[in-house]
N, C-alpha and C positions, 0 to 999 in steps of 0.2 A: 536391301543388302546392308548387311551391319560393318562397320568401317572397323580393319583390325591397324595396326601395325605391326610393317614389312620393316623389318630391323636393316633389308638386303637396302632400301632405299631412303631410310629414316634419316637427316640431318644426327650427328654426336650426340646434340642436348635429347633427344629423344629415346637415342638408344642408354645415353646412360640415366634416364628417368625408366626406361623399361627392365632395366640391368636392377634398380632401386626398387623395383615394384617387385621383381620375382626375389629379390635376397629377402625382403619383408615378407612375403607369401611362407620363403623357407622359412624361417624366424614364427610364424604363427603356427605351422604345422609339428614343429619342433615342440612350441607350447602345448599347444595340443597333444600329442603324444604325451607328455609329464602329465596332464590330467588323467589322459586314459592309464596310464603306469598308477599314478595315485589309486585310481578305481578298480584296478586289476590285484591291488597291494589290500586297500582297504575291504573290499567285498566279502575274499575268501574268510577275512580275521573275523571280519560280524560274523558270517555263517560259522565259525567255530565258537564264539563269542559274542553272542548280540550287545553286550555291555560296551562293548568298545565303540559305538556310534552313538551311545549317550548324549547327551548335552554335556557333560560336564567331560567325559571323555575327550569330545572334541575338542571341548576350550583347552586343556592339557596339551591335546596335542598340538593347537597353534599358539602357544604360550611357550611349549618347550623348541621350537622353529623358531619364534619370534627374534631371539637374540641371532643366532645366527642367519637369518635371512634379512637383518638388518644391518652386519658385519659385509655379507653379499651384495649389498645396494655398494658399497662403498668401494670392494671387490670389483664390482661390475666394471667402473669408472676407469681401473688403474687397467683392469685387463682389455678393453677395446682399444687402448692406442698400446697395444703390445710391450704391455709391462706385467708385474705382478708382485704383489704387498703380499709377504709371509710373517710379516710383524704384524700384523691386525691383532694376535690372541695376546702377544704380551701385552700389545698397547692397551687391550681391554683389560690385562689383568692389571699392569701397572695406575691407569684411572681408577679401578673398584677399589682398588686399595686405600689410594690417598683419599677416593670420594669418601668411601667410610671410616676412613681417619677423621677426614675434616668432623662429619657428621659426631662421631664417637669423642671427637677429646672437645668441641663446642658447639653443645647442645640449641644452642641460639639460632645457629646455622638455619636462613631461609630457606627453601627445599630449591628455589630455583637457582639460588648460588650456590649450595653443594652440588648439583647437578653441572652449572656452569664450569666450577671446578673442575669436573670429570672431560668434559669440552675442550675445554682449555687444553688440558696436558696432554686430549690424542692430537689436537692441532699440532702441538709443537714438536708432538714424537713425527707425526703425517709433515711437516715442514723441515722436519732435519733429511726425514727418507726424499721428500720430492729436493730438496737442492743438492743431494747428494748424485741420486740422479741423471734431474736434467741441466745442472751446472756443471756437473764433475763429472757428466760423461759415463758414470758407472751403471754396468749392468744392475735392473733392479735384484734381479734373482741375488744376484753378491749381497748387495746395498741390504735389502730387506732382512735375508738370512742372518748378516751379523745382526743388525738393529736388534730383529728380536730375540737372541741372545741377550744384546746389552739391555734392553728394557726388562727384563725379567731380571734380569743380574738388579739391575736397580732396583726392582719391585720387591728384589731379594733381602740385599741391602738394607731396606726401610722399612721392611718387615720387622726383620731380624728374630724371626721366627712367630711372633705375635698374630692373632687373630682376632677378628673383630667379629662379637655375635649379633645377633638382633636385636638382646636386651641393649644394647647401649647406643642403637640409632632409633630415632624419630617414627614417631608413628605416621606421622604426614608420607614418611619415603619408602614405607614397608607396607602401607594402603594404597601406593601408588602398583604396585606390584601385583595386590590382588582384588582389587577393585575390578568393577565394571560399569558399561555402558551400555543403556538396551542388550545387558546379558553377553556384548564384546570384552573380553579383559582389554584394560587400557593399554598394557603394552602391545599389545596388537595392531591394536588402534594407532598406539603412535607409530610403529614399523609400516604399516599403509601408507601415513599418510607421507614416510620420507620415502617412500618405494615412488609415492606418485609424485610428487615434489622432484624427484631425480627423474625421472621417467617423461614429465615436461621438459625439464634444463635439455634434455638429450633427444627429445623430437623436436622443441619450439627453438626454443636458441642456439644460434650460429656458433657460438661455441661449444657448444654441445655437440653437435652436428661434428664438428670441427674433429671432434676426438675420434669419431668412426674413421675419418680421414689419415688422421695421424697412423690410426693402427694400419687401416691398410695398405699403405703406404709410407713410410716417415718422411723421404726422400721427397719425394715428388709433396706430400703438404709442404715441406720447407720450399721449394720452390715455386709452391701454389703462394708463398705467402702467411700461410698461418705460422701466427708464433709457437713453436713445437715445443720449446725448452717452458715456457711459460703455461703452456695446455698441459702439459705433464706433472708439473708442479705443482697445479691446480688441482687434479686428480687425486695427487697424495695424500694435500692437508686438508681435503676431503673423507678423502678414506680414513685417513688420520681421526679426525673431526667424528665423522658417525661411529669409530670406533672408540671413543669417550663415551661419547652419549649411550653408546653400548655398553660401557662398563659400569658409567651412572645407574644403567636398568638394570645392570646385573644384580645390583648390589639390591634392590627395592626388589628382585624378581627371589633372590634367594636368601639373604639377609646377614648368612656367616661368610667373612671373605678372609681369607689370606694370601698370601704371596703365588700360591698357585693357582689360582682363580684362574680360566680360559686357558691351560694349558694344553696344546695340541688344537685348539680351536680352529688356525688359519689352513688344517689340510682340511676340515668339514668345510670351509668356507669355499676355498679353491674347489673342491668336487662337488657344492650346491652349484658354484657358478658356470661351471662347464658341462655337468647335468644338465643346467636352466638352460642350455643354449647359447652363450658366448663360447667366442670361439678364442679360446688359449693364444692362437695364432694373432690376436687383435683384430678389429674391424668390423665386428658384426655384432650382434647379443642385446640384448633388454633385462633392466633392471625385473621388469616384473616373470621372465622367465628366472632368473636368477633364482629370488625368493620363490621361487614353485620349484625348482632343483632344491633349496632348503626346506622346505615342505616335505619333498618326498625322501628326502634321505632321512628326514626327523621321523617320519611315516612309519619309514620301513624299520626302523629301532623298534619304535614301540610295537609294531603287528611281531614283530622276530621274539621279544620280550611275553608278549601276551599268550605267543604260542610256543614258550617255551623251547625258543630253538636257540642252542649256544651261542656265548656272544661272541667268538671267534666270527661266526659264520653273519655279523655283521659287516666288520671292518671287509672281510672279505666280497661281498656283493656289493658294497659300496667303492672298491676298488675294480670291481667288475662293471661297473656303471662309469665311474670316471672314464676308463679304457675305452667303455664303445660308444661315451659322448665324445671322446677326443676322435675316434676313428671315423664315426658320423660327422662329422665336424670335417673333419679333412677329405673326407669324400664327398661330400656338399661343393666343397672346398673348391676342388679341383671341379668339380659340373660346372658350377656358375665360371670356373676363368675359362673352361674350357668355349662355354655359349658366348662368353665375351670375344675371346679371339675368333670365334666364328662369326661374329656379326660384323666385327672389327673388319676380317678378310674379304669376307661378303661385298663390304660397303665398300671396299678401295677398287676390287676388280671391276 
């Protein structure tokens, strides 16, 4: 006879280890579904168009995903302790700009200091959003909103209407763009490997962990003891942080930048990430679902494109998707609190 576990007689630590087992189970099924949607999106577009599952097709279409499912990694972090970053597009545009400044007015420029360059200034835009935050108490929704106004105003500013083209940056940082690896473009390659790099911090380490906490619950982490104001802050100038390094790749992924570089970028970003399976609501979600919600939304552009269906009728099915991830989301939602208070009740009578 195979031994289950009875939640009705289970010690806490067991049921809240079986409470973690089934949100992970929904969490996989959820990815899974984005695959089959990918498959359902892609298949019909070959059979009108076999050219579209080319090799070189493909690397298109995860080169043009890449930036924003790399934005999403960053997304991920702010959205499970129940926040959310809508300055991510300026921050990327404000970095591409100064990155290709540097690059463009000195030529000398290492590739990994103008990159670090681009680093740099989303940390510190991602460091003004997290202490504004979790120091000052303010709603991210406010906090992030103005930000990314002011960062664009700034990008605006320093522009002052000027553009920077390709002939005047480096070939070192315009081969980084289109290069490849065993036939991977490298920006891909690099969006992997920070998808997995965050996707470790947030299964392996206690602070990682710590953030799932935060979201679903803030109250009760602070009284568990995790430092919340400090977990939150951490998340920003992260988000902050990959969205430089995003705007560094912008610049090597497309070459001409100006002051409007990523504008409107953080609502693609919000609706890969709640696509992928985090839940808006904080407390649940996975980087690598995330970048698969940016995957499929970048998908579904180019099959709509290919098949010559108006681009109205994008924005629109992409705002049909946001809708019934949030709606799937909160009907998930309510299942798992509702099995909790049942096991909960179960166990006291």
């Amino acid at each position: 006879m195979t031994a289950q576990l009875d939640t009705t007689t289970a010690p806490p630590s067991a049921r809240r280890t079986a409470a973690r087992r089934l949100s992970t189970r929904v969490g996989r099924v959820r990815e899974l579904g984005i695959v089959v949607a990918l498959a359902l999106v892609v298949i019909p577009t070959a059979v009108v168009n076999p050219r579209f599952i080319q090799a070189q097709s493909l690397r298109d279409l995860l080169l043009n995903a890449s930036i924003v499912a790399l934005l999403a990694v960053g997304q991920t972090l702010v959205v499970v302790t129940r926040n959310v970053d809508l300055s991510v597009g300026s921050v990327l545009g404000l970095s591409a700009f100064l990155t290709a400044q540097q690059f463009a007015d000195h030529p000398g420029t290492p590739l990994l200091a103008g990159i670090g360059l681009g680093v740099a200034i989303g940390l510190a835009c991602g460091l003004l959003n997290g202490l504004l935050v979790a120091l000052g108490n303010v709603p991210s929704l406010v906090v992030t909103l103005g930000t990314l106004y002011v960062f664009r105003g700034v990008d605006y500013a320093l522009a002052q209407g000027r553009q920077v083209n390709a002939a005047n940056l480096p070939d070192a940082l315009l081969d980084l763009g289109s290069s490849r690896v065993l036939g991977i473009p490298v920006l891909v390659l690099i969006t992997v490997v920070v998808i997995a790099v965050a996707a470790v911090y947030l299964r392996s380490y206690r602070s990682g962990r710590e953030l799932y906490a935060i979201g679903s619950n803030p109250e009760a982490a602070t009284l568990a003891g995790i430092p919340v104001a400090r977990r939150t802050l951490t998340t920003f100038v992260l988000s902050g942080l990959i969205a430089g390094l995003a705007g560094a790749l912008w610049v090597a992924r497309y070459g001409t930048v100006d002051a409007a570089a990523g504008t409107g970028l953080e609502l693609q970003v919000v609706a890969a990430v709640v696509v992928g399976g985090v839940a808006i609501f904080g407390g649940s979600g996975t980087v690598a679902g995330a970048a698969l919600g940016a995957l499929l939304l970048g998908t579904i552009t180019s099959c709509l494109v290919v098949l010559q269906i108006p681009a109205f009728w994008q924005q629109a099915i992409a705002g049909a998707l946001l809708l019934s991830a949030i709606t799937v989301d909160r009907l998930l939602a309510l299942r798992l609190a509702k099995a909790l208070r049942t096991s909960e009740g179960t166990s006291h009578a």
